[in-house]
C-alpha positions in Angstrom: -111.0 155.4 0.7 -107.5 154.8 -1.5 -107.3 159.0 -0.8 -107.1 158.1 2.5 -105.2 155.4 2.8 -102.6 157.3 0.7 -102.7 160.3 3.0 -101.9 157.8 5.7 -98.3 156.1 4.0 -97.6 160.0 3.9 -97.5 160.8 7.1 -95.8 157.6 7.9 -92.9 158.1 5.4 -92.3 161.9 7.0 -91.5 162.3 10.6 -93.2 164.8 12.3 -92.5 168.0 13.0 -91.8 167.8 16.4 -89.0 165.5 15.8 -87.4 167.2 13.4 -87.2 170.3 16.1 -86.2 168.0 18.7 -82.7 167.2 16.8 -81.8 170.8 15.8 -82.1 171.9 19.5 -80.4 168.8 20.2 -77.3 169.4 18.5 -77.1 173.1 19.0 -76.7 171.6 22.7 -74.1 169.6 21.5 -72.0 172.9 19.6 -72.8 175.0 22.8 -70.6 172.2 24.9 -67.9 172.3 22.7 -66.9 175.8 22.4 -67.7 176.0 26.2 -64.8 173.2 27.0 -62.7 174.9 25.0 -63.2 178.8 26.7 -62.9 176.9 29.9 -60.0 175.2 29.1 -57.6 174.9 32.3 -54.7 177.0 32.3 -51.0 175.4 33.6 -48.2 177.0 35.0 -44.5 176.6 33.9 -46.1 174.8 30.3 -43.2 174.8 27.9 -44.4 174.3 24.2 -42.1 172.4 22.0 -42.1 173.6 18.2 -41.3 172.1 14.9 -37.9 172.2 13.4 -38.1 174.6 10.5 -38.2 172.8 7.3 -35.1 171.8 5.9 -33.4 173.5 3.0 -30.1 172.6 1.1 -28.9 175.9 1.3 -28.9 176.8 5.1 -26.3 177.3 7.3 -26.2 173.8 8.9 -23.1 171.3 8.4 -23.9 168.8 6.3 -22.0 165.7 4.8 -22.9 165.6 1.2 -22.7 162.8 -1.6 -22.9 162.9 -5.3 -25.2 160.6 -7.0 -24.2 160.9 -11.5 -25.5 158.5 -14.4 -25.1 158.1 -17.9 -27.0 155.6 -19.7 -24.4 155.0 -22.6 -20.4 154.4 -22.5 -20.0 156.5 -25.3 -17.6 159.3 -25.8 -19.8 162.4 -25.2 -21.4 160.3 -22.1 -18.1 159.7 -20.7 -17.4 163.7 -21.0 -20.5 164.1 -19.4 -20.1 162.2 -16.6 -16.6 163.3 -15.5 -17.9 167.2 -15.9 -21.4 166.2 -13.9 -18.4 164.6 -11.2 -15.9 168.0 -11.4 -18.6 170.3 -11.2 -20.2 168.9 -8.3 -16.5 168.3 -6.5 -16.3 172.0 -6.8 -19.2 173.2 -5.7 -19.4 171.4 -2.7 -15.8 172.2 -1.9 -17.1 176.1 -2.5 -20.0 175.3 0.0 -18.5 176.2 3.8 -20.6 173.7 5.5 -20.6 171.4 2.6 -18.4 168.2 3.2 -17.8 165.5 0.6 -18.3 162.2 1.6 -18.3 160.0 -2.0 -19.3 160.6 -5.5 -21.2 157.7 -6.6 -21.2 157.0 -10.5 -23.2 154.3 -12.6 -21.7 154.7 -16.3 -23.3 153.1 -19.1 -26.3 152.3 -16.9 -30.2 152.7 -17.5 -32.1 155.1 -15.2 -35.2 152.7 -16.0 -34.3 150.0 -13.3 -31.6 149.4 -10.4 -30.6 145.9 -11.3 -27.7 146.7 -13.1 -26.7 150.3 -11.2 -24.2 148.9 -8.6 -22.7 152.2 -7.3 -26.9 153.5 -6.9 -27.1 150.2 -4.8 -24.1 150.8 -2.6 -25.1 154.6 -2.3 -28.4 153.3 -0.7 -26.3 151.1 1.6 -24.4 153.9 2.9 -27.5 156.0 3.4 -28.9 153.5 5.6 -25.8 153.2 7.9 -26.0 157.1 8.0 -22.9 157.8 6.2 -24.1 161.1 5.0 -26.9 163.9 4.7 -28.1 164.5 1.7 -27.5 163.4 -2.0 -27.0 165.8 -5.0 -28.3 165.1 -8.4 -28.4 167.1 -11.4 -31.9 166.1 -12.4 -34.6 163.6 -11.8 -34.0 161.7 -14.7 -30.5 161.1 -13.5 -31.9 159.5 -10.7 -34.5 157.1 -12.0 -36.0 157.1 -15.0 -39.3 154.8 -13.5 -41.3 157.2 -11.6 -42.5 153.8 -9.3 -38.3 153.5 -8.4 -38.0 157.8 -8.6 -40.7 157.7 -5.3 -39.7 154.6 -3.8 -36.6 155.3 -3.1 -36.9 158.9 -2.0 -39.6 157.9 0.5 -37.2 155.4 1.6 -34.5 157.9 2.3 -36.4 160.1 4.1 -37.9 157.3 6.5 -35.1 154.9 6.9 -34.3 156.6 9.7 -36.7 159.1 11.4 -33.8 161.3 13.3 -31.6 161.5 10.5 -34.2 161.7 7.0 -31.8 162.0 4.3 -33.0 164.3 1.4 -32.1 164.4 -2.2 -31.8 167.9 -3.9 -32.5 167.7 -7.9 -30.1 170.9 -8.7 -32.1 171.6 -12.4 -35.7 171.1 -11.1 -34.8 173.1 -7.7 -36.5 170.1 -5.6 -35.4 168.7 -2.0 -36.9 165.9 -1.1 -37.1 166.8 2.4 -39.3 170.1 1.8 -43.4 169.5 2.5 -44.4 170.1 -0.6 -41.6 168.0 -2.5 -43.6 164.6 -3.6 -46.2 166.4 -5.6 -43.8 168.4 -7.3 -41.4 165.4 -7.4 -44.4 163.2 -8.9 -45.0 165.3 -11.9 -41.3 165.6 -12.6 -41.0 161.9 -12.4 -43.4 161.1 -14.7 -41.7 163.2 -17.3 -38.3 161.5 -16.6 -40.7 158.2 -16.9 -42.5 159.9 -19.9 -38.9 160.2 -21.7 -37.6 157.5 -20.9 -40.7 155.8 -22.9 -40.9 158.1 -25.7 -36.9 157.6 -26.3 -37.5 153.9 -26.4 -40.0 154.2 -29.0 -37.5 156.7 -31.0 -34.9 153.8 -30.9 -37.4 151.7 -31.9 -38.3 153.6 -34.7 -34.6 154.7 -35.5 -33.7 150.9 -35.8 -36.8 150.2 -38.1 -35.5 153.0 -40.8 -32.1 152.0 -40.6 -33.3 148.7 -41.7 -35.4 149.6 -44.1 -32.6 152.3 -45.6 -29.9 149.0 -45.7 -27.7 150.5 -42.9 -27.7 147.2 -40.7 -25.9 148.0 -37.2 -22.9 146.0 -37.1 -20.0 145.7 -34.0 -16.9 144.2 -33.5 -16.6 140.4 -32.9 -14.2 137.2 -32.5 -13.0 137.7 -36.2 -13.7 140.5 -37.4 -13.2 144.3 -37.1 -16.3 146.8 -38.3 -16.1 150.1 -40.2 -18.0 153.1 -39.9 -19.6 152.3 -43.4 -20.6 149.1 -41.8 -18.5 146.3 -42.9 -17.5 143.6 -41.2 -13.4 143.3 -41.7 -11.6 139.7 -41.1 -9.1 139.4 -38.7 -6.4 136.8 -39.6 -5.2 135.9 -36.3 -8.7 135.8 -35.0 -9.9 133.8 -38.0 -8.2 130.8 -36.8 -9.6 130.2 -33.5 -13.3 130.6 -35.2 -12.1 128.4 -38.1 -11.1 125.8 -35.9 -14.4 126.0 -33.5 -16.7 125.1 -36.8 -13.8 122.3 -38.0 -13.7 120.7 -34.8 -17.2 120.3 -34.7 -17.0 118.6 -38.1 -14.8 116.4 -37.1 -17.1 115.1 -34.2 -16.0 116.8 -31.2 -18.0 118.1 -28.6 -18.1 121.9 -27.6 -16.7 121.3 -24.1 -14.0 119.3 -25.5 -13.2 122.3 -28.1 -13.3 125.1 -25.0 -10.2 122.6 -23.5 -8.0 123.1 -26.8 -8.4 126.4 -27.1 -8.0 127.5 -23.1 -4.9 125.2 -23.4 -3.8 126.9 -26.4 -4.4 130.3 -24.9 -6.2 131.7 -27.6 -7.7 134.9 -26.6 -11.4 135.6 -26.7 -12.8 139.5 -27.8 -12.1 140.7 -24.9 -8.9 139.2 -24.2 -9.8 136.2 -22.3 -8.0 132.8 -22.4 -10.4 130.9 -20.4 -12.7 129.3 -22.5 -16.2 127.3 -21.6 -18.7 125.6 -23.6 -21.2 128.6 -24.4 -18.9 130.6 -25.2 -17.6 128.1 -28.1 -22.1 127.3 -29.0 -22.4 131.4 -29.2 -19.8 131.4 -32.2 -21.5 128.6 -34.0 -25.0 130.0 -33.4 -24.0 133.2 -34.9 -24.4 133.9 -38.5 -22.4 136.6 -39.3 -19.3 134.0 -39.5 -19.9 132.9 -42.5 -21.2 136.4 -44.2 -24.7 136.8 -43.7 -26.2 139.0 -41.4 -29.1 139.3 -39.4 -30.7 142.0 -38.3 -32.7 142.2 -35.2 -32.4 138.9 -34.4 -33.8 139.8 -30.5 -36.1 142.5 -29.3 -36.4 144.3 -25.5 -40.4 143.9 -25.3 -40.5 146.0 -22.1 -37.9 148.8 -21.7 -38.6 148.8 -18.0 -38.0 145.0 -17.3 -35.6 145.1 -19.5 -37.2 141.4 -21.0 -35.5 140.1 -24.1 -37.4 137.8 -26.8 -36.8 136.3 -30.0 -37.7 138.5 -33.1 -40.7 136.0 -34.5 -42.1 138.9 -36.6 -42.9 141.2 -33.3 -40.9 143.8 -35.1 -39.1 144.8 -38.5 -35.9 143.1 -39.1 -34.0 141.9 -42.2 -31.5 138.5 -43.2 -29.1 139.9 -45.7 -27.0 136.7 -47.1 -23.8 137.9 -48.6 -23.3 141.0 -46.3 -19.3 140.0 -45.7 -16.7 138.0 -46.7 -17.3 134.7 -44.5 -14.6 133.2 -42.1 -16.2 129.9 -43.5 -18.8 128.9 -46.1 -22.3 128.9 -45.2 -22.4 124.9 -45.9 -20.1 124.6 -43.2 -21.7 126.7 -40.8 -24.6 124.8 -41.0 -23.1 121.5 -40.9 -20.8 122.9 -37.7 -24.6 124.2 -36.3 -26.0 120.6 -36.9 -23.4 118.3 -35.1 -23.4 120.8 -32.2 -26.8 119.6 -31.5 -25.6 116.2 -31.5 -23.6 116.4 -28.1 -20.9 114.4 -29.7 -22.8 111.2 -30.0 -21.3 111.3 -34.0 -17.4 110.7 -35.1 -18.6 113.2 -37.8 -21.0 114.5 -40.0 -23.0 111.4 -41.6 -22.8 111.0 -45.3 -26.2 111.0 -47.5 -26.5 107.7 -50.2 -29.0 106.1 -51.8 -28.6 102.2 -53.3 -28.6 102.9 -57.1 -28.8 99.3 -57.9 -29.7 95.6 -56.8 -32.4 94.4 -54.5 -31.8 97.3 -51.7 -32.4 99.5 -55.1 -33.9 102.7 -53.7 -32.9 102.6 -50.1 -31.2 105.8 -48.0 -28.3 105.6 -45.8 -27.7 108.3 -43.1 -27.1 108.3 -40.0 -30.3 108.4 -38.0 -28.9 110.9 -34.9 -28.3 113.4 -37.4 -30.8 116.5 -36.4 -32.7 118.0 -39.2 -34.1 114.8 -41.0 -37.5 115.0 -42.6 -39.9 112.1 -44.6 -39.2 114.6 -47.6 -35.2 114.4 -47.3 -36.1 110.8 -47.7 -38.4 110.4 -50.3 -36.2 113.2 -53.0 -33.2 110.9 -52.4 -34.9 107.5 -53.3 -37.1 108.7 -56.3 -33.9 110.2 -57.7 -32.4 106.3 -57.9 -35.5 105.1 -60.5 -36.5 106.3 -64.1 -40.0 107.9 -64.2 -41.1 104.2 -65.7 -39.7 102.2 -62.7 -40.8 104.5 -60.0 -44.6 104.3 -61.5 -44.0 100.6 -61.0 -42.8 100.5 -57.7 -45.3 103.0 -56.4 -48.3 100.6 -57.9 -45.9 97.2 -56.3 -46.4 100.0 -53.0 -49.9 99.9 -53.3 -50.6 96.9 -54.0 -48.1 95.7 -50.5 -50.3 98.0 -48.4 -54.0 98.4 -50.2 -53.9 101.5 -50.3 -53.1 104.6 -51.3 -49.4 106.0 -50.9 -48.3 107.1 -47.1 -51.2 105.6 -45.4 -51.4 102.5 -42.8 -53.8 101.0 -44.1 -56.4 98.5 -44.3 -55.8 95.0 -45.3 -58.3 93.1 -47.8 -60.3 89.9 -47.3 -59.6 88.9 -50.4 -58.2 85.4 -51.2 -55.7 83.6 -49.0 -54.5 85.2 -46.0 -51.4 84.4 -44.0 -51.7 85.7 -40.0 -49.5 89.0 -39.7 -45.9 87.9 -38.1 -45.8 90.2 -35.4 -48.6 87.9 -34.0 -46.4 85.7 -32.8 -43.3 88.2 -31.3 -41.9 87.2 -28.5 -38.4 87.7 -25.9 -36.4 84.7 -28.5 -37.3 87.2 -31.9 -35.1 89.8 -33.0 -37.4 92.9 -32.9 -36.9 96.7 -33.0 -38.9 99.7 -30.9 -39.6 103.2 -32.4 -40.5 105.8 -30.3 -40.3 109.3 -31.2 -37.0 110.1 -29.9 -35.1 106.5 -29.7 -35.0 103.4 -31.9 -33.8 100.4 -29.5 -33.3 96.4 -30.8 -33.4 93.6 -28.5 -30.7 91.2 -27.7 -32.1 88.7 -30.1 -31.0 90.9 -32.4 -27.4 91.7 -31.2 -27.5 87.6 -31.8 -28.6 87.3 -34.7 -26.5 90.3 -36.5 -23.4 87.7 -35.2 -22.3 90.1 -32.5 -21.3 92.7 -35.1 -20.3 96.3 -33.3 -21.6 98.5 -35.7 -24.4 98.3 -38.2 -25.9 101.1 -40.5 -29.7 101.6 -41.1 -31.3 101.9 -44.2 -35.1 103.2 -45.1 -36.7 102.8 -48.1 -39.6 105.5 -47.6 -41.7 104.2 -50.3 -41.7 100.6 -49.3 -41.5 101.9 -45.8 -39.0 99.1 -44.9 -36.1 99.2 -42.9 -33.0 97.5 -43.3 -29.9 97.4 -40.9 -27.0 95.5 -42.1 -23.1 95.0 -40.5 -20.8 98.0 -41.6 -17.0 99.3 -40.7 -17.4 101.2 -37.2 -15.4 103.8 -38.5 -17.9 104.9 -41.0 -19.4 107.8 -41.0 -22.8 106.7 -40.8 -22.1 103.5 -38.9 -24.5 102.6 -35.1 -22.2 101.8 -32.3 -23.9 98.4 -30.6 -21.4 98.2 -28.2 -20.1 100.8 -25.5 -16.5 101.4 -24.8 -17.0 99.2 -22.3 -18.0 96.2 -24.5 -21.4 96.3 -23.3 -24.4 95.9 -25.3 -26.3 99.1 -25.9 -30.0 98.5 -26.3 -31.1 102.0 -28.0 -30.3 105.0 -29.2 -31.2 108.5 -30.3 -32.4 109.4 -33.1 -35.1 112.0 -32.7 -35.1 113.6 -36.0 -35.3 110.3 -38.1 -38.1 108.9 -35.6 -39.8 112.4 -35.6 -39.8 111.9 -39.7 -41.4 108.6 -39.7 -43.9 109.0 -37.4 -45.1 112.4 -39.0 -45.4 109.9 -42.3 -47.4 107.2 -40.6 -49.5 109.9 -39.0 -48.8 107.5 -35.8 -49.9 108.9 -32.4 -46.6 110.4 -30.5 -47.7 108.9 -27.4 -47.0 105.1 -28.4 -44.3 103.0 -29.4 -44.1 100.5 -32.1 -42.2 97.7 -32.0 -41.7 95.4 -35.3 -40.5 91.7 -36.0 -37.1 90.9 -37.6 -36.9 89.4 -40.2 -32.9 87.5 -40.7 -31.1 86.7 -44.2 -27.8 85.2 -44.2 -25.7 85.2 -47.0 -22.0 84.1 -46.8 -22.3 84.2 -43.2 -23.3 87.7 -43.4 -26.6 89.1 -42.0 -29.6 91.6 -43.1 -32.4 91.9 -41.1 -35.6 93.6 -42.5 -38.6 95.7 -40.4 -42.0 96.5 -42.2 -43.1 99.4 -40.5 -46.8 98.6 -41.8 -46.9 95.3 -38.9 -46.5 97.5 -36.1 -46.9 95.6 -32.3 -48.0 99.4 -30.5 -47.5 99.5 -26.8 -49.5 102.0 -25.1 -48.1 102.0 -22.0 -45.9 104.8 -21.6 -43.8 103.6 -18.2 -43.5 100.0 -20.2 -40.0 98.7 -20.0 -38.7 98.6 -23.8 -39.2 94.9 -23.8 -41.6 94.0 -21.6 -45.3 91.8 -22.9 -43.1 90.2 -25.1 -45.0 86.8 -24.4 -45.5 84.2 -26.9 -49.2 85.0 -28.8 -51.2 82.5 -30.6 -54.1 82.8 -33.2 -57.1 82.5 -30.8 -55.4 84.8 -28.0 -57.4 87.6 -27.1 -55.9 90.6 -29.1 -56.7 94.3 -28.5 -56.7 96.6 -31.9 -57.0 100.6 -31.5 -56.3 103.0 -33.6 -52.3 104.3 -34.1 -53.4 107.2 -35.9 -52.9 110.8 -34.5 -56.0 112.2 -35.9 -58.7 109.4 -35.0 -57.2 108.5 -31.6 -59.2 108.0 -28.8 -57.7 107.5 -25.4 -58.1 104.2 -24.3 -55.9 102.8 -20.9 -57.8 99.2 -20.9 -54.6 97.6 -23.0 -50.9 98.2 -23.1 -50.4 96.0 -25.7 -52.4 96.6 -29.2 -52.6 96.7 -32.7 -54.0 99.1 -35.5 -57.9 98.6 -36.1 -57.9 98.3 -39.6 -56.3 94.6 -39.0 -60.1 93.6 -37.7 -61.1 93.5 -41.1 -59.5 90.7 -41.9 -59.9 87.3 -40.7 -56.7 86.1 -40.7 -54.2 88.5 -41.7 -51.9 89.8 -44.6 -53.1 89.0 -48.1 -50.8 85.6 -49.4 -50.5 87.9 -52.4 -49.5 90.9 -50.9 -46.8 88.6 -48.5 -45.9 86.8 -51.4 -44.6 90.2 -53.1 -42.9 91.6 -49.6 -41.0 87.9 -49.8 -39.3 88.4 -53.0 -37.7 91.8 -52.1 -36.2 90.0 -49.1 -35.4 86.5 -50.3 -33.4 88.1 -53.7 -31.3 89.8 -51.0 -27.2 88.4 -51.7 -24.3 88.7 -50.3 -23.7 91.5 -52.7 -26.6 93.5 -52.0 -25.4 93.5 -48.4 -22.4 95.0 -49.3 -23.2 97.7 -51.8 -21.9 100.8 -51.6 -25.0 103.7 -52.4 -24.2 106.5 -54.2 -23.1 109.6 -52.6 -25.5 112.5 -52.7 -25.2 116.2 -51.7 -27.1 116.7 -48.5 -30.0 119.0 -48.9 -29.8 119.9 -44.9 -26.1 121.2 -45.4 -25.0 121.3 -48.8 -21.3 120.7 -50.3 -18.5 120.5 -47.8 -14.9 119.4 -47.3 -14.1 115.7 -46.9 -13.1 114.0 -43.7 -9.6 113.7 -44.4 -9.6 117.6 -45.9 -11.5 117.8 -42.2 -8.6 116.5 -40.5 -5.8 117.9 -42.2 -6.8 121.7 -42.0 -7.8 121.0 -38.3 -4.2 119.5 -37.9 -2.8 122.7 -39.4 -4.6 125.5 -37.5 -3.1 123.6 -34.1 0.4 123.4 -35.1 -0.5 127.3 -36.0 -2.1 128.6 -33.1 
């Protein structure tokens, strides 16, 4: 039974043999048709057949109106040669040519064959192809005429279809190619992707050139605002020049912006590399930014990641490349370069650069003085300059008095014991009458309760003590070098400033989530009629509303209000958008508040401020970010010089 059954799907998978016969004959019907139609095709009288033009050539008799298309890719001497013999040779031969007319040479010097962007005269020769100004083009090679086999095709197809009764071919004189002939593209193709081939390998020899030349000390060096180089590759000062990049990195030590710098020296006509006299502000940031003005050199400081695109990137460690300090005599030191480099990032916001001190004595013992919209500033710039104020006895202590203040361990917000009397934290209570003060990680802004209670003073200077982590502002001369401006020039009250870098510092300490703000309570001494006012950055009010207003929810709070606590610290923060107002977890643990005893110690540091302490001068120190430079008036009187000489 399954035989048959199996026999069965056999003879129902293969179609009979009849069928098969049926399709041959029908198709040989089909063939039989065909080649009848075409023996029986009708025949017409007076039929005049129209044939093809013969294919062109560059060399036939026809007039033609010829252009030149030449390229170097460098402005060097032997490419300058070359391109003015690739121009004469051409001129010649077409004038030699009988039907040959000349209709423009078109020449892109110093121009990559990789891409058109930059090749003006390519761009304007594909203009005048389109408005039928000529022919046919003449090029000495395919690589002359692009070195990107995508552009090589692209624009040869375009030619010769641009317009249909007039194709315009391109003849490649060394490769014997005309774009017009039928065979041309694949012959074209293969000799473009050499050109392309080349052009890729040569990149990768430059590359490699520039990596031994490195590696063998012979650093590439040009000619810049200054200085002069040799063929042994020193950089050579030049006098005259000297000045105007002297007086670019003075001038930004003395406070002034870089568009206010360009207006000097475009009045004063002082003439750029290339001879200009109209000056703008890049042009004054490029000299600041570059390190070769005060003797080091950096090698490789960009690379071209794609030869084609022509894309420029930083040199993070993409490719070999060297810092040699010391390479050259400097126009200035490398202190003042980086000084000069620091203020320019400070849009002129500062009269100058901001002196570092540190209170060597008193109650302020220990606390740092600079000017917090100085870039650069880091927790670490901090703590170096206050330890370096206590014996290796005194600092023990005050690091255990530290620990003690916060129950912790040093650089944490921490926790706050049960233990014994407690006193309800102060910042409780803030409201729109307090003084107060808001961090955020770019600004630190005061209310007007504080303008009030500082008496109205214009300036005041901030001081941080980073192991306390306190902050003190006190009055100060407005002309000092460190001093906040709390008025405009208007007379009006300024709320905030910036002050990124110090901000940035802090909240990297406090490990404080960058999203928030923290505002703290003032607290006011008055000695003399004279005022102090202190911040403890471990009683942080956090707002987590990022539209908030600066001092908005600044409502009067009691004990038994209903108070949100999350958590202000980066690494255990979870979103949370049910509050705007908070403040950190830990305080949950405790009934009431800060430890009496722990209060009782913050109290004395503030209540043995005097009238004394208010005015101490710190002691100056050498600024790690910049190092030793020349004073303010040496500032001014050199700067004063170099315009009466320029």
């Amino acid at each position: 039974m399954d035989d048959i059954i199996k026999h069965e799907a056999e003879l129902q998978e293969k179609p009979k043999e009849s069928d098969w016969q049926k399709q041959h004959e029908e198709k040989e019907a089909e063939r039989e048709a065909i080649r009848a139609r075409v023996r029986n095709a009708k025949s017409y009288e007076g039929i005049i057949y129209k044939h093809a033009k013969p294919t062109p050539n560059p060399m036939d008799d026809t007039e033609k109106d010829v252009s030149v298309y030449t390229r170097v890719s460098t402005k060097s001497l032997n490419q300058t040669s070359s391109i003015e013999n690739q121009e004469l040779y051409y001129r010649d031969k077409i004038d030699k040519t009988p039907n040959w007319n000349l209709t423009e040479v078109y020449s892109d010097e110093g121009k990559s064959g990789t891409s058109t962007r930059h090749r003006e005269d390519f761009k304007r020769m594909m203009v005048d192809a389109k408005a039928g100004k000529f022919d046919m083009i003449i090029c000495a090679s395919v690589s002359r005429f692009a070195r990107n086999i995508a552009d090589c095709i692209e624009y040869v197809t375009e030619l010769r279809t641009m317009n249909p009764k007039k194709p315009i071919g391109v003849y490649f004189e060394t490769e014997n190619i005309f774009t017009l002939n039928k065979d041309a593209d694949q012959t074209l193709g293969f000799h473009a992707l050499l050109a392309d081939w080349e052009s890729g390998n040569k990149s990768r020899r430059m590359i490699l050139s520039y990596d031994q030349r490195i590696f063998t000390n012979q650093f590439p060096v040009s000619d810049l605002l200054g200085y002069r180089h040799t063929k042994d590759g020193d950089l050579i000062i030049q006098p005259e020049e000297a000045q105007t990049v002297r007086y670019i990195y003075l001038a930004y030590l003395a406070g002034h912006t870089s568009g206010e710098i360009a207006e000097v020296l475009t009045e004063k006509q002082r003439p750029t590399l290339k001879g200009r006299t109209d000056w703008n502000s890049q042009m004054v940031r490029a000299i600041i930014e570059n390190e070769r003005r005060c003797g080091n050199l950096e090698a490789r400081k960009t690379i071209v990641l794609d030869y084609k695109k022509k894309k420029i990137a930083k040199n993070e460690g993409i490719r070999e490349g060297a810092f040699v300090p010391n390479h050259h005599e400097g126009i200035v030191t490398p202190e003042v370069a980086r000084a000069a480099l620091l203020m320019s990032q400070t849009c002129g916001r500062l009269d100058g650069v901001p002196e570092l001190s540190v209170i060597d004595e008193g109650t302020l013992k220990g606390f740092v003085s600079i000017n917090p919209m100085l870039p650069g500033i880091t927790y670490n710039f901090f703590i170096a300059s206050c330890e370096s104020v206590y014996s290796d006895e005194e600092l023990e202590e005050i690091l255990h008095e530290a620990n003690i203040l916060f129950g912790e361990e040093h650089s944490k917000v921490i926790s706050m014991s049960c233990a014994g009397y407690q006193v309800p934290y102060g910042v409780y209570f803030l409201n729109n009458t307090m003084p107060s003060m808001t961090l955020s990680t770019k600004r630190i802004a005061f209310s007007k309760p504080f303008h009030k209670k500082m008496n109205q003073c214009t300036a005041v200077e901030i001081l941080y003590h980073p192991i306390l982590k306190s902050i003190a502002v006190r009055p100060c001369d407005p002309d000092s070098l460190n001093a906040i401006p709390l008025v405009n020039e208007n007379g009006d009250v300024k709320l905030s400033f910036p002050a990124s870098a110090f901000c940035t510092a802090i909240y990297d300490e406090m490990e404080w989530v960058e999203d928030f703000r923290f505002r703290f309570r003032g607290i006011t001494k008055v000695r003399d009629g004279v005022p102090i006012m202190f911040f403890s950055l471990d009683e942080p009010r956090i707002l987590v509303g990022k539209k908030k207003a600066l001092f908005e929810s600044m409502t009067e709070q009691d004990e038994d209000s209903v108070k949100h606590f999350i958590s202000c610290n980066r690494n255990d923060y979870l979103k949370d958008d049910a509050c705007d107002v908070a403040y950190p977890e830990e305080w949950q643990l405790s009934k009431h508040g800060l430890n009496y005893l722990q209060r009782q110690r913050r109290d004395r540091i503030i209540e043995g401020v005097s009238k004394n302490d208010i005015y101490i001068k710190g002691r100056k120190m050498v600024n790690p970010l910049i190092g030793v430079i020349p004073s303010r008036d040496e500032i001014e009187s050199e700067l004063s010089d170099l315009l009466m000489s320029m």
